[in-house]
py3Dmol code that shows the C-alpha trace and the ligand (Angstrom):
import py3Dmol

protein = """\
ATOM      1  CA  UNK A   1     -33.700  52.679 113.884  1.00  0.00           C
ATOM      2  CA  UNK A   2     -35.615  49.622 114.113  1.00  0.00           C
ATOM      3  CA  UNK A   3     -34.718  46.084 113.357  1.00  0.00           C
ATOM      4  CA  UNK A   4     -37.479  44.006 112.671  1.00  0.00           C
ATOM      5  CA  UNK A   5     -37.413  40.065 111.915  1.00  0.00           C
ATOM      6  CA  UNK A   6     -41.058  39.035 112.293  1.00  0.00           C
ATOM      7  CA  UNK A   7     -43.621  39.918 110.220  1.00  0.00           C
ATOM      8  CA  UNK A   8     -46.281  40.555 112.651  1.00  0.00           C
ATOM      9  CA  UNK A   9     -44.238  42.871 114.753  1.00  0.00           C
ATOM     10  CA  UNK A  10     -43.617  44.562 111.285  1.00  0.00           C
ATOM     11  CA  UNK A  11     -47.360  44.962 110.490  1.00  0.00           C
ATOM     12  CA  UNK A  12     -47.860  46.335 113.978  1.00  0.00           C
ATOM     13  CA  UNK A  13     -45.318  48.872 113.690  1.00  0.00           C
ATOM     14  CA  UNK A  14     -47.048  50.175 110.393  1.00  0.00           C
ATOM     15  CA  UNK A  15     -50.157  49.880 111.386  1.00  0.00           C
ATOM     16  CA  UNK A  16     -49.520  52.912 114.333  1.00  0.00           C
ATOM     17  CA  UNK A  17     -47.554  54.543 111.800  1.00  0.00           C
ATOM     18  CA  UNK A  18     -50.718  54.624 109.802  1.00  0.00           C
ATOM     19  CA  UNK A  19     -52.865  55.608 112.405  1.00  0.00           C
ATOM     20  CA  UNK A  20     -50.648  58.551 113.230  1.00  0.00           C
ATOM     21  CA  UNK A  21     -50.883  59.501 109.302  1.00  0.00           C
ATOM     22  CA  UNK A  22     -47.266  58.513 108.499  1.00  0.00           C
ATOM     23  CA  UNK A  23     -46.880  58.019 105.256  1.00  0.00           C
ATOM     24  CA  UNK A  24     -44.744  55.345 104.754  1.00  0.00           C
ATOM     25  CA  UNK A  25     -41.717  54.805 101.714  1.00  0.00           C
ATOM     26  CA  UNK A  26     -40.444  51.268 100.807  1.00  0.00           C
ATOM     27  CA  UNK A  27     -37.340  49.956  99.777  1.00  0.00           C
ATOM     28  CA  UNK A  28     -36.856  46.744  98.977  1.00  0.00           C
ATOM     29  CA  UNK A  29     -33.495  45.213  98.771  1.00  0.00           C
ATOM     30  CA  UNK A  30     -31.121  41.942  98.843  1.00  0.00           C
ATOM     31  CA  UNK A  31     -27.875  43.674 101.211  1.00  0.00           C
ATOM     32  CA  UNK A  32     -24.795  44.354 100.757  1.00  0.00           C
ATOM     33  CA  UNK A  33     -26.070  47.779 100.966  1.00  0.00           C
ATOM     34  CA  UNK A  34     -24.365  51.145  98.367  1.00  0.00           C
ATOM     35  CA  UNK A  35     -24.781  54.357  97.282  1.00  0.00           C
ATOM     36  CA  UNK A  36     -27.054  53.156  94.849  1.00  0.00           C
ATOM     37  CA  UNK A  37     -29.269  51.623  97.727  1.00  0.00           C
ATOM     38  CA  UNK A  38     -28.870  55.005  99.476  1.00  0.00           C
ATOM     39  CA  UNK A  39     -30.507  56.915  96.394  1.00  0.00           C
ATOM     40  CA  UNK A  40     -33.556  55.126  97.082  1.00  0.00           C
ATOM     41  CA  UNK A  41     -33.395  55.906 100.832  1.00  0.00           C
ATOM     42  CA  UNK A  42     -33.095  59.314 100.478  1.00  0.00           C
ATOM     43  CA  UNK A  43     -35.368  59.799  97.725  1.00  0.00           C
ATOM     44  CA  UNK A  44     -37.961  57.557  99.895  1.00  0.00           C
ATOM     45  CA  UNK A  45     -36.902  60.430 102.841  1.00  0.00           C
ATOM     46  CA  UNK A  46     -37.761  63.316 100.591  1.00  0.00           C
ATOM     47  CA  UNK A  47     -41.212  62.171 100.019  1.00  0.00           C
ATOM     48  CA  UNK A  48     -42.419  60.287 102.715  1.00  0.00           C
ATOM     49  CA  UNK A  49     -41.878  60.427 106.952  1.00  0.00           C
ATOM     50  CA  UNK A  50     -41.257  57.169 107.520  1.00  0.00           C
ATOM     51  CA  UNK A  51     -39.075  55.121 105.609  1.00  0.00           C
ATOM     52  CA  UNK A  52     -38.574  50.967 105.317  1.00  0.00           C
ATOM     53  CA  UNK A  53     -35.918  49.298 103.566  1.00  0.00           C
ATOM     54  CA  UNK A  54     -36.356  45.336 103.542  1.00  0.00           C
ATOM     55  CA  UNK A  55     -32.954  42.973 103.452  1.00  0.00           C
ATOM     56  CA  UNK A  56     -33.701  39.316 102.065  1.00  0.00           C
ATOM     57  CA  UNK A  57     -31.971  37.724  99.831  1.00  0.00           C
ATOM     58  CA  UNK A  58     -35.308  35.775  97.948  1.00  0.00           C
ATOM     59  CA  UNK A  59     -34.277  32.234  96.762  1.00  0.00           C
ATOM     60  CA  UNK A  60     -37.648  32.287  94.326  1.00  0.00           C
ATOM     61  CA  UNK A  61     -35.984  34.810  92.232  1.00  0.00           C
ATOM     62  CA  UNK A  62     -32.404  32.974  91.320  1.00  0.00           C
ATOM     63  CA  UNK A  63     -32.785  30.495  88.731  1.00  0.00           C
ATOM     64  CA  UNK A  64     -29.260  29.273  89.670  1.00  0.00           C
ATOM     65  CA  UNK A  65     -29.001  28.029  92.672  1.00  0.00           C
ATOM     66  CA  UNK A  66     -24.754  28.475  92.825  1.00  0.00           C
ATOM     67  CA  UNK A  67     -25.834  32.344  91.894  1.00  0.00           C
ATOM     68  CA  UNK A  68     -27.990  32.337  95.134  1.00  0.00           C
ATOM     69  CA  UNK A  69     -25.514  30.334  97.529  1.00  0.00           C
ATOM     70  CA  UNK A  70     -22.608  33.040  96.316  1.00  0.00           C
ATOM     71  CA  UNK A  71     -24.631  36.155  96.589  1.00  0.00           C
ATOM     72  CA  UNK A  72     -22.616  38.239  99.044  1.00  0.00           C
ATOM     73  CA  UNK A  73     -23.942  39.439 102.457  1.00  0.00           C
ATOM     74  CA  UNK A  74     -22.847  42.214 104.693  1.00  0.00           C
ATOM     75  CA  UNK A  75     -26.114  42.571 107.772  1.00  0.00           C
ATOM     76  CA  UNK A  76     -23.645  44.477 110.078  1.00  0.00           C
ATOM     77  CA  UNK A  77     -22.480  46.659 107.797  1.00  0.00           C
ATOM     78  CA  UNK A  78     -26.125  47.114 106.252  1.00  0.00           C
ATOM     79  CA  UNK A  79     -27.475  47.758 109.285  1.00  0.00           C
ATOM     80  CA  UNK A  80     -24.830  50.514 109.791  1.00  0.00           C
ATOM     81  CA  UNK A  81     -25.380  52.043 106.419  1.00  0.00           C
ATOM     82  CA  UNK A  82     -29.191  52.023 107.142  1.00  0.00           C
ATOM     83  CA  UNK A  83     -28.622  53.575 110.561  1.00  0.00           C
ATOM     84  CA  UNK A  84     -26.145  56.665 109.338  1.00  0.00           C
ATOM     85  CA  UNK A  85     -28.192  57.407 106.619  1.00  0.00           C
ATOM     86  CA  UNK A  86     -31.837  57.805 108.588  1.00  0.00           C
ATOM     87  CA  UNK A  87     -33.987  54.817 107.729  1.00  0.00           C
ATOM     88  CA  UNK A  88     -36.490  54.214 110.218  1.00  0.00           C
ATOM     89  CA  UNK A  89     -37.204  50.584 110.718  1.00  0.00           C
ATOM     90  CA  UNK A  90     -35.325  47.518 108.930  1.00  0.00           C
ATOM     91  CA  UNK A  91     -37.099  44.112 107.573  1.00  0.00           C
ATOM     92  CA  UNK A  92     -34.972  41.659 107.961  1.00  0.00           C
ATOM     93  CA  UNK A  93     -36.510  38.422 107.365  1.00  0.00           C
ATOM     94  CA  UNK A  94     -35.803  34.600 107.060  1.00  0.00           C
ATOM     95  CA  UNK A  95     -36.550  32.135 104.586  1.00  0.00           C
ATOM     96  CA  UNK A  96     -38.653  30.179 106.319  1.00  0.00           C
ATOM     97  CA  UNK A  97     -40.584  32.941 107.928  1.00  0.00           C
ATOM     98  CA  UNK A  98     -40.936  34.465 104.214  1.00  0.00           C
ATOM     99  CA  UNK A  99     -41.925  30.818 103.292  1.00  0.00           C
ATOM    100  CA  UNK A 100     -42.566  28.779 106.040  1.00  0.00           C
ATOM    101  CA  UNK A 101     -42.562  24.900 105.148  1.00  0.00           C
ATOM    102  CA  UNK A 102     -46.335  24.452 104.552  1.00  0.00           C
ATOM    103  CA  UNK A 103     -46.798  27.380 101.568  1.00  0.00           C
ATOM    104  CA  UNK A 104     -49.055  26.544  98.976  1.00  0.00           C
ATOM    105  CA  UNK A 105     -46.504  27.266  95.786  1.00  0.00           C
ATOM    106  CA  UNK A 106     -47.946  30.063  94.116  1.00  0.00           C
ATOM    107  CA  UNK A 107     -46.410  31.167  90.415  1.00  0.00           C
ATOM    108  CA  UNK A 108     -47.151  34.818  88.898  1.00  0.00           C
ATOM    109  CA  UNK A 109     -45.773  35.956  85.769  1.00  0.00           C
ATOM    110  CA  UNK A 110     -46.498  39.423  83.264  1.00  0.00           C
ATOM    111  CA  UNK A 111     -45.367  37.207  80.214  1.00  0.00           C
ATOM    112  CA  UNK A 112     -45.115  39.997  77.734  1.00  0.00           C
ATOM    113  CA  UNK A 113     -42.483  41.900  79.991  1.00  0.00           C
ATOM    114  CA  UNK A 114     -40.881  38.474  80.628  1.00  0.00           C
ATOM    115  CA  UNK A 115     -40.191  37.300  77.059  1.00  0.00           C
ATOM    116  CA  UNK A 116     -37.329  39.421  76.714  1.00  0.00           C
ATOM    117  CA  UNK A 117     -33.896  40.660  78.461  1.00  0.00           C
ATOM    118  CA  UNK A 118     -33.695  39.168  81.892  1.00  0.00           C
ATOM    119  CA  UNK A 119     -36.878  37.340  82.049  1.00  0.00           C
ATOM    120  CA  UNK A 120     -35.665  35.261  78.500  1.00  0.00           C
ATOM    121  CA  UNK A 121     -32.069  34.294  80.081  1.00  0.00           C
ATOM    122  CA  UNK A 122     -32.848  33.938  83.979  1.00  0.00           C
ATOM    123  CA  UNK A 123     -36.422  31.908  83.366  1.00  0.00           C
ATOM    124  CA  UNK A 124     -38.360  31.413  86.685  1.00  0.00           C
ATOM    125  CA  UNK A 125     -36.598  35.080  87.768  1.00  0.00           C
ATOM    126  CA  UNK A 126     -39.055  37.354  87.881  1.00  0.00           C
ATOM    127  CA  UNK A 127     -42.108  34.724  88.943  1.00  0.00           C
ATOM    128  CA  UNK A 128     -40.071  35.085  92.322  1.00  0.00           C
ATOM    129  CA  UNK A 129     -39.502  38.515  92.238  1.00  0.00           C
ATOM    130  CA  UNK A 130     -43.316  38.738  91.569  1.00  0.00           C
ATOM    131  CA  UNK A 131     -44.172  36.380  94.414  1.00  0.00           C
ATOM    132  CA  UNK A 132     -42.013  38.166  96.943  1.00  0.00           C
ATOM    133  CA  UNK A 133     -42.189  41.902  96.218  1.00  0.00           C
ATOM    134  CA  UNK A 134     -45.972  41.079  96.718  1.00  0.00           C
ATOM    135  CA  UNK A 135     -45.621  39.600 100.103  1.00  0.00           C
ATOM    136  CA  UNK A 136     -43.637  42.574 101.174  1.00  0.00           C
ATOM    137  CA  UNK A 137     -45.840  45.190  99.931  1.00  0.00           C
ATOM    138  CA  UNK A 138     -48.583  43.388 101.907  1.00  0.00           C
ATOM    139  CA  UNK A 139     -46.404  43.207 105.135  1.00  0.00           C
ATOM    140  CA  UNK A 140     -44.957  46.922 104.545  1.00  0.00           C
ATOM    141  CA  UNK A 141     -48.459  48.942 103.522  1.00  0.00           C
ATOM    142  CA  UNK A 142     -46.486  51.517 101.775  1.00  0.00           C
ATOM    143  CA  UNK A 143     -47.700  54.443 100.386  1.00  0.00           C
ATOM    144  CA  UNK A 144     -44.553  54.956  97.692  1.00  0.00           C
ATOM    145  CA  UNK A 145     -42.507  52.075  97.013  1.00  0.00           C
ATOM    146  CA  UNK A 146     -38.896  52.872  95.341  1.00  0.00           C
ATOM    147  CA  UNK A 147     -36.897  50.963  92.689  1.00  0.00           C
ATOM    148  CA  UNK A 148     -33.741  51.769  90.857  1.00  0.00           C
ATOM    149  CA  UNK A 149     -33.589  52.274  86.873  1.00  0.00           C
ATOM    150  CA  UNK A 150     -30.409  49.706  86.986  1.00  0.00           C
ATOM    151  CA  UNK A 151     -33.234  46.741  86.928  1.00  0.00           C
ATOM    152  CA  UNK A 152     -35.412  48.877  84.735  1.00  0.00           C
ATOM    153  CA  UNK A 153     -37.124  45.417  83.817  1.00  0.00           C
ATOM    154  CA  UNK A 154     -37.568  45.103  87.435  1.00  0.00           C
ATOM    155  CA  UNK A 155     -38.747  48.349  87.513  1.00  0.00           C
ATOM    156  CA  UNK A 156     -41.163  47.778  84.881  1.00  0.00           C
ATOM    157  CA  UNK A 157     -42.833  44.176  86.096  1.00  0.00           C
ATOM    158  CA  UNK A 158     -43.584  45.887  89.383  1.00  0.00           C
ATOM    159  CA  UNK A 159     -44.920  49.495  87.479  1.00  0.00           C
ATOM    160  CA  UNK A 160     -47.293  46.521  85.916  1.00  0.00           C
ATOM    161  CA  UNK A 161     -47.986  44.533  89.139  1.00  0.00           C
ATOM    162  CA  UNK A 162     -49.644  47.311  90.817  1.00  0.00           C
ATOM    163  CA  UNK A 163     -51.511  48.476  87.796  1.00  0.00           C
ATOM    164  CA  UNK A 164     -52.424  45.483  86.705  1.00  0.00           C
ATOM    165  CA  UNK A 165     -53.644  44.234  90.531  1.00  0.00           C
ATOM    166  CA  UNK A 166     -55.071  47.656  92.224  1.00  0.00           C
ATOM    167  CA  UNK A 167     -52.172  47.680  94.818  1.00  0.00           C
ATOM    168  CA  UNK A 168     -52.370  51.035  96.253  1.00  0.00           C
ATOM    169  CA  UNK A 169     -49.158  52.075  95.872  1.00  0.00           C
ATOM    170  CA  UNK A 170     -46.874  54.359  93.913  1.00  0.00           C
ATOM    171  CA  UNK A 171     -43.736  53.148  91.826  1.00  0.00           C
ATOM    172  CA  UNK A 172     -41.116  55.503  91.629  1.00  0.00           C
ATOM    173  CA  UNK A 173     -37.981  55.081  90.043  1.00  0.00           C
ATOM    174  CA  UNK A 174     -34.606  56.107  90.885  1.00  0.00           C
ATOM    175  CA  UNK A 175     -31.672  56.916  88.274  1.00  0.00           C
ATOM    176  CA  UNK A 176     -28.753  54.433  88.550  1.00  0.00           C
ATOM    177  CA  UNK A 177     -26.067  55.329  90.715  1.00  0.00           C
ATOM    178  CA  UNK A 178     -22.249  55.000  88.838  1.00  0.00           C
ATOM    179  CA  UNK A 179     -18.827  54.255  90.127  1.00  0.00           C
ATOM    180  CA  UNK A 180     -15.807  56.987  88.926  1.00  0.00           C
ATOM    181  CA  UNK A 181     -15.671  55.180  85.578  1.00  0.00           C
ATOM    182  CA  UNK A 182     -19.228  54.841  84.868  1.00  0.00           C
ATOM    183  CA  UNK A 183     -19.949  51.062  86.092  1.00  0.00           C
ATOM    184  CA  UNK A 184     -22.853  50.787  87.602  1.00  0.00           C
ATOM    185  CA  UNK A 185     -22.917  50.161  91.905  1.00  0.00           C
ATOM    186  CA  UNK A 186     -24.060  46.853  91.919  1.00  0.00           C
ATOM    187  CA  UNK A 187     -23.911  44.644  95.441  1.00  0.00           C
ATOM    188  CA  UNK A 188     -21.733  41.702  92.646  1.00  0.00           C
ATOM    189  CA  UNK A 189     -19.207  44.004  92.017  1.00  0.00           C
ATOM    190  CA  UNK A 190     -17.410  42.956  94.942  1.00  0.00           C
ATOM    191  CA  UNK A 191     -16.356  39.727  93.765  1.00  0.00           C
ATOM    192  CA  UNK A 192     -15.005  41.456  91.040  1.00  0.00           C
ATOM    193  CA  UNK A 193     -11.052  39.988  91.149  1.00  0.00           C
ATOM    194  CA  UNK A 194      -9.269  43.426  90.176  1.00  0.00           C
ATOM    195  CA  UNK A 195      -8.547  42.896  86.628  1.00  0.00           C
ATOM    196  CA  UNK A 196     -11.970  41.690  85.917  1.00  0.00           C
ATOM    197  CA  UNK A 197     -13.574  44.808  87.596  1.00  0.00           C
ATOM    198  CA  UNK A 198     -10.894  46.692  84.948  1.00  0.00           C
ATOM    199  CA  UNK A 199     -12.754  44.439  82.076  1.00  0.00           C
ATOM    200  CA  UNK A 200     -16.260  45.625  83.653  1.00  0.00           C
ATOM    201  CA  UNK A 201     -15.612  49.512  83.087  1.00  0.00           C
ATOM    202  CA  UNK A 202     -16.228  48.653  79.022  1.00  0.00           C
ATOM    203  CA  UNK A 203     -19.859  47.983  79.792  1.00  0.00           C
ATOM    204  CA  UNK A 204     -20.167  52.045  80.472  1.00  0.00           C
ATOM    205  CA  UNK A 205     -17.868  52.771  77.421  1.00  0.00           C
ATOM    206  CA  UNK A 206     -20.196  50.569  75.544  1.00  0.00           C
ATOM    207  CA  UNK A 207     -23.094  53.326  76.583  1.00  0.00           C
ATOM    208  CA  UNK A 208     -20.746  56.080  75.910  1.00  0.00           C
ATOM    209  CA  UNK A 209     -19.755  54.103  72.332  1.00  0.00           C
ATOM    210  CA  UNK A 210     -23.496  53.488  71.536  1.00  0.00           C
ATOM    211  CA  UNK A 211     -24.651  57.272  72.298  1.00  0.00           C
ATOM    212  CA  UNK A 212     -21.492  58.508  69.771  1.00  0.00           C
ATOM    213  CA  UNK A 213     -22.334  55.958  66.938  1.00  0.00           C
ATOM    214  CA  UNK A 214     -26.621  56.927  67.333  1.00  0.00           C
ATOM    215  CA  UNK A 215     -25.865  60.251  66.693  1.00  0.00           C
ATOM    216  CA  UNK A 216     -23.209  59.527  64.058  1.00  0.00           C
ATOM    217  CA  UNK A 217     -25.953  58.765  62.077  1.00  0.00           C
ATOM    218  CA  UNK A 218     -26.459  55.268  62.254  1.00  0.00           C
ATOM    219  CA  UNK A 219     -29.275  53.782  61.299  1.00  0.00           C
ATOM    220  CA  UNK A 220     -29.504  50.098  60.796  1.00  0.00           C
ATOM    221  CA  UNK A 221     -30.357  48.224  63.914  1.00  0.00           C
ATOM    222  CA  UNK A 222     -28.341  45.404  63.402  1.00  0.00           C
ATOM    223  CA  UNK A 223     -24.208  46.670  62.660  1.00  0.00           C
ATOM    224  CA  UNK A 224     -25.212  48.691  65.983  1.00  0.00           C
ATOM    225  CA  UNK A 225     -25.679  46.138  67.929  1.00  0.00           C
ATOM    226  CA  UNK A 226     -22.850  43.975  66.161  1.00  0.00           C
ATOM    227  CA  UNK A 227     -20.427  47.386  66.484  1.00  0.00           C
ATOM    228  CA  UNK A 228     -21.536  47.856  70.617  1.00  0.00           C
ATOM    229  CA  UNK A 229     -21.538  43.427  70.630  1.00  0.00           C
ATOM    230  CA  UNK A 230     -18.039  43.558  69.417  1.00  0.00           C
ATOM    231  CA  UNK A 231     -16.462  46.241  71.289  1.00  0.00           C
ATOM    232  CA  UNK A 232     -17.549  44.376  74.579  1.00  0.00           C
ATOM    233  CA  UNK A 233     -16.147  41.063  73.066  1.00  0.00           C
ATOM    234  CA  UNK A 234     -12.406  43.240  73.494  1.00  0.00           C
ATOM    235  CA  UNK A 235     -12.312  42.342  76.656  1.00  0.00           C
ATOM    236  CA  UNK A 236     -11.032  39.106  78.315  1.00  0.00           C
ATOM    237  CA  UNK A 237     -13.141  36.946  80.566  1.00  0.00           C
ATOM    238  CA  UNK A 238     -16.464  38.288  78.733  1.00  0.00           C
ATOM    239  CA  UNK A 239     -19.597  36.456  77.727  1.00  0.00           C
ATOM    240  CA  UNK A 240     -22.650  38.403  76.693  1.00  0.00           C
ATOM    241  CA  UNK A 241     -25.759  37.279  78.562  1.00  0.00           C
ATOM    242  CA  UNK A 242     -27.264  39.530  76.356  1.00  0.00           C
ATOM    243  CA  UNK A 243     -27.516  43.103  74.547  1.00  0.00           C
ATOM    244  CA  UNK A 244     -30.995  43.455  73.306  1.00  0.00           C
ATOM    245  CA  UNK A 245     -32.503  46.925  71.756  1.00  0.00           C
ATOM    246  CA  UNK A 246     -36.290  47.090  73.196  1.00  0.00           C
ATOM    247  CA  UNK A 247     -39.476  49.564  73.238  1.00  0.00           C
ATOM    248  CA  UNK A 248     -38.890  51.001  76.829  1.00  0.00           C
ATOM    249  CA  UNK A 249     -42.926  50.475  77.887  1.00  0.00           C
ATOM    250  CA  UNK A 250     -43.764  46.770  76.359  1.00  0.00           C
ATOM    251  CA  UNK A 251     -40.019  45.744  76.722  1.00  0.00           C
ATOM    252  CA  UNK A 252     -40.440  44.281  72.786  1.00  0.00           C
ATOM    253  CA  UNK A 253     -37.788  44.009  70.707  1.00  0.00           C
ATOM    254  CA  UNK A 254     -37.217  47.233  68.196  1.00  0.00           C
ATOM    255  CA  UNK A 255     -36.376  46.503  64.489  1.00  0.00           C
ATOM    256  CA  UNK A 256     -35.620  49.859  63.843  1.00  0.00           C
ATOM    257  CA  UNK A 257     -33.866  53.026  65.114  1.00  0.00           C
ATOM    258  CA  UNK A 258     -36.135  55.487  65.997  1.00  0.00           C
ATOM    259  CA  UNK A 259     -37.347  57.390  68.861  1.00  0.00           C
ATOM    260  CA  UNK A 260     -36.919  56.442  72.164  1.00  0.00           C
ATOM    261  CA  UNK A 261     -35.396  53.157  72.903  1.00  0.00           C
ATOM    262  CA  UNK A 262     -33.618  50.765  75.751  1.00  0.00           C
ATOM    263  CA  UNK A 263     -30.648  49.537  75.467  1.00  0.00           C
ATOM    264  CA  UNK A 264     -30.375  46.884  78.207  1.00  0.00           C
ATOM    265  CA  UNK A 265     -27.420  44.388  78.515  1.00  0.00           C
ATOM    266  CA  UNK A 266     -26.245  41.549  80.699  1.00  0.00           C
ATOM    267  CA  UNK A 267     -22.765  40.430  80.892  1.00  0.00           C
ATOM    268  CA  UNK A 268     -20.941  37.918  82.448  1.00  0.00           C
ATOM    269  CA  UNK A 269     -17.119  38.952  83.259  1.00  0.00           C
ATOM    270  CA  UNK A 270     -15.597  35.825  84.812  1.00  0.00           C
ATOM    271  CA  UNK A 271     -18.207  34.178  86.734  1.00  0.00           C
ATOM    272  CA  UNK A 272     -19.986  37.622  87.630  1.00  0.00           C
ATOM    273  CA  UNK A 273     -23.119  38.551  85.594  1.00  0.00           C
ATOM    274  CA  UNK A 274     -23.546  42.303  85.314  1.00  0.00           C
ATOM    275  CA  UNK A 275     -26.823  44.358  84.010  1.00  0.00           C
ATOM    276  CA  UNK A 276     -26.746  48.171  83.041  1.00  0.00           C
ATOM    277  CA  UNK A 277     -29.298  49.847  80.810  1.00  0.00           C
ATOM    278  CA  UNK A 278     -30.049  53.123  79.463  1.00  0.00           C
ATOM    279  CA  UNK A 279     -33.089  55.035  77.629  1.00  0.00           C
ATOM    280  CA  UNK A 280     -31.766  56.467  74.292  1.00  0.00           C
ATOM    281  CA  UNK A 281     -33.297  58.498  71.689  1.00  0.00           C
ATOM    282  CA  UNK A 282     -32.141  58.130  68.195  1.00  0.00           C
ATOM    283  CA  UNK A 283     -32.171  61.378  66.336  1.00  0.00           C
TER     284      UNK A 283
END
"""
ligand_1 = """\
23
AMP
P -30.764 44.654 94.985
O -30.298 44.694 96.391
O -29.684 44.487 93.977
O -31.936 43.729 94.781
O -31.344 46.103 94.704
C -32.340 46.672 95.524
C -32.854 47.933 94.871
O -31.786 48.856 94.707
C -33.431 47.675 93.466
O -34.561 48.494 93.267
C -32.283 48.092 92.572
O -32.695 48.478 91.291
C -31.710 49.266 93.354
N -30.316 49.499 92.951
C -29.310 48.578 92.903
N -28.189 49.137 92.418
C -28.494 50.433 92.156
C -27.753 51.554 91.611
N -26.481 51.426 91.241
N -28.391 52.736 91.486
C -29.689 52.874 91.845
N -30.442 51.870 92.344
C -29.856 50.675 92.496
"""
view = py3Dmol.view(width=600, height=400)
view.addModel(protein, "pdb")
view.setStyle({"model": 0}, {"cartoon": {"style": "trace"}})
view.addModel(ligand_1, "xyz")
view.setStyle({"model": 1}, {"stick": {}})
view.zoomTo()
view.show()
C-alpha cells in the first residue's frame, strides 16, 4: 500500500495508473477508520482495480470549531485497517498543503439541498464539504467515487456537484453499515461514555418505531413526527438537532405521507451529535 502526503506525488501516481488503463475508485474519508469505511473499500474493489481512500479531517466543513478540535484520530490504526483490507494507495494530507496560506477563499453552495437537515443546523457545512471533495476529486482523477447512505445529504450534494459541474465521475452509494443493536458505525461513537452509547441505540428503535407506526396506518405527518420526537426525548442526555421528513431527491420538506420519503435525524446525546437516516415508503 501506498502512503501518500503530497499532492503532486499523488497526481503522478494516478496519472501512470491511467496510462496503464487502471480504473481508479475513491474514497474519501475523515479517519478513525470502521466497517462502515470498509463497505466503501470493498465495494470501490469490486468495481474498480485500483482503489484510493483519502484521510483529512477538513476544517472548512465544521461550523464548530470545538467539534473540529475533538474529532477523534486514529492514522496508525487507519493505516492498518487500509493495509489488511487491500487499498492501494492512501491520501493523507495536511491542512496547509490542502490550503496553503495564500488560497484565494472560494465558497460553493447547492442552496436548495442546503436549506434543510444538516445544511439548516451546521450552516457553512457543506460549502466546505463542497470546496474540499472538489479539490480531491481533482487530485484523485477517479473514475467511481464512493459515499455512504449514513450522510445521504452528503451523498446527495455531491450526486449534484458532478451533475451540476460535468465532473467525470460516478457517485455510488453505499448502504449504512450498523452496530449489533442497529446504531449506525459512526467514527463519534467512540466518545460515546457507556451509558450514553446505551441512550444512542433508541435512534435505531426510533427507525424500527417509525416503520411499525407507517404501516399502522398512520397518516398525518405531524403526530408521526411528534410520536418518533417523543420516544427519542425518553432518553437522558438527548437533544434533537433535528428529525425532519423530506422528498429523498430535492431534500424538501414533505407535508404529507405518501410514497417514498426520508426520514433523516440528528441527535445530540451528551455532547456527541449523531445522524442516521432511512428511505421509507408509506403504504
Ligand atoms: P467520514 O469519515 O465520517 O467523513 O465518512 C467517510 C465516508 O464513509 C462517507 O462517505 C460516509 O458516509 C461513509 N460512512 C461513514 N459511516 C458509515 C457507515 N456506518 N456505513 C457506511 N458508510 C459510512
Amino acid at each position: 500500500m501506498i502512503v501518500v502526503t503530497d499532492p503532486i506525488e499523488l497526481k503522478k501516481i494516478v496519472l501512470e495508473w491511467k496510462l496503464s488503463n487502471q480504473s481508479i475508485g475513491f474514497c474519501p474519508t475523515m479517519g478513525t477508520l470502521h466497517a462502515g469505511h470498509m463497505d466503501l473499500v470493498k465495494t470501490s474493489k469490486s468495481q474498480v482495480s485500483k482503489t484510493i481512500v483519502s484521510i483529512f479531517i477538513n476544517p472548512t466543513q465544521f461550523n464548530d470549531p470545538k467539534d473540529f478540535e475533538a474529532y477523534p484520530k486514529n492514522t496508525e490504526t487507519d493505516l492498518k485497517l487500509c493495509e489488511e483490507n487491500g487499498v492501494d494507495l492512501v491520501f493523507l494530507p495536511s491542512v496547509e498543503v490542502m490550503y496553503p496560506k495564500s488560497t484565494t477563499p472560494i465558497q460553493m453552495s447547492i442552496p436548495s439541498l442546503q436549506s434543510t437537515l444538516c445544511g439548516r443546523t451546521r450552516p457553512g457545512h457543506f460549502e466546505g464539504v463542497l470546496q474540499v471533495v472538489s479539490k480531491l476529486f481533482h487530485l484523485t482523477d477517479p473514475n467511481i467515487a464512493f459515499f455512504g447512505l449514513k450522510d445521504y445529504q452528503q451523498f446527495r450534494v455531491v450526486s449534484a456537484l458532478v451533475t451540476e459541474l460535468n465532473f467525470p465521475i460516478q457517485i455510488v452509494g453505499v448502504p449504512t453499515k450498523r452496530e449489533a443493536d442497529g446504531l449506525a458505525m459512526s467514527s463519534r461513537n467512540v466518545r460515546l461514555s457507556p451509558k450514553d452509547r446505551e441512550t444512542a441505540s433508541l435512534i435505531p428503535r426510533m427507525f424500527q418505531l417509525a416503520k411499525k407506526t407507517l404501516h399502522g396506518g398512520e397518516k398525518n405527518i405531524l403526530i408521526w413526527k411528534e410520536i418518533l420526537t417523543d420516544f427519542l426525548l425518553t432518553g437522558s442526555n438527548v437533544k434533537i438537532d433535528y428529525l425532519e421528513i423530506v422528498d429523498p431527491i430535492t431534500l424538501q420538506p414533505l407535508s404529507q405521507l405518501s410514497g417514498e420519503l426520508l426520514l433523516a435525524t440528528a441527535v445530540f446525546v451528551g455532547d456527541v451529535r449523531l445522524i442516521d437516516n432511512e428511505i421509507l415508503v408509506s403504504p
